[in-house]
N, C-alpha and C positions, 0 to 999 in steps of 0.2 A: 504494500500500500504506500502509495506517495502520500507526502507531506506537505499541502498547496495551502493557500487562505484563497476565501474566496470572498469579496467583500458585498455582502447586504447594503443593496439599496434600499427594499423596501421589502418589510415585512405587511403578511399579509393572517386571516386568519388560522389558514390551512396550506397557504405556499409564501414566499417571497420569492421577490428578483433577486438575481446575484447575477456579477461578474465574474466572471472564471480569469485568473492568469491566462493571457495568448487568445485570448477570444477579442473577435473586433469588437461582440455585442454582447448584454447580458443575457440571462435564460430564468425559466422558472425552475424553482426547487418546490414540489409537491410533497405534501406527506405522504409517506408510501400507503394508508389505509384510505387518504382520500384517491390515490391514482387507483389502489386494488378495487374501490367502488365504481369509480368510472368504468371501467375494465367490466366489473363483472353487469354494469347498468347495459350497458353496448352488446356484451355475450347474449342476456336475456332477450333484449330485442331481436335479435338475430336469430336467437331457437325462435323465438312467439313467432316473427317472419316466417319460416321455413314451415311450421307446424299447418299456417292458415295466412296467407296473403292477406287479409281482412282484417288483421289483427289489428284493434284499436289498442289494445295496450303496448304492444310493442312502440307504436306512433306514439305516445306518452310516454316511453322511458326513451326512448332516442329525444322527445323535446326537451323533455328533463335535462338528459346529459348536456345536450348542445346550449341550453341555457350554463349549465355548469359551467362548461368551457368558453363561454363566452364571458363570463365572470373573469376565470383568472387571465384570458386575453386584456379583457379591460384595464382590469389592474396593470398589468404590464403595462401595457401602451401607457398608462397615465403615469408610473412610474418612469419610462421613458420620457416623454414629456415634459414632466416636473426636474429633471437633468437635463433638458436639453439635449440628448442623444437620438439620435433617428432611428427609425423603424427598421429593421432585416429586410421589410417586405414592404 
């Protein structure tokens, strides 16, 4: 295991920004049972999909997630933002 610091920008509830040494840009740090639920929110959808095309609930845990993810995107971007650093994308 290397020995790096990585410096927190901005802490968040369940992830922060951080800059890695040798990165042009920051990234997000998740906590690993928030990523394990996204993972397993995406898997369910995707059986419910397969089992029955019609599936209204799988359409609700995919808007779920994508809500999710659009949370810690935000964060980021405004983190970025608030540094004055530009976007990746």
């Amino acid at each position: 295991m290397s020995e790096e610091q990585a410096q927190v920008l901005s802490r968040g509830t369940n992830c922060a920004v951080v800059q890695l040494p040798g990165r042009a840009f920051p990234g997000i740090h998740v906590q690993g049972d928030t990523f394990a639920a996204l993972l397993t929110q995406l898997a369910d959808a995707a059986r419910l999909l397969r089992q029955d095309p019609d599936q209204h609930e799988a359409l609700d845990e995919l808007d779920r997630t994508v809500r999710e993810v659009e949370g810690l995107l935000s964060f980021y971007e405004v983190t970025l933002s608030e540094r004055g650093i530009r976007r990746p994308y």
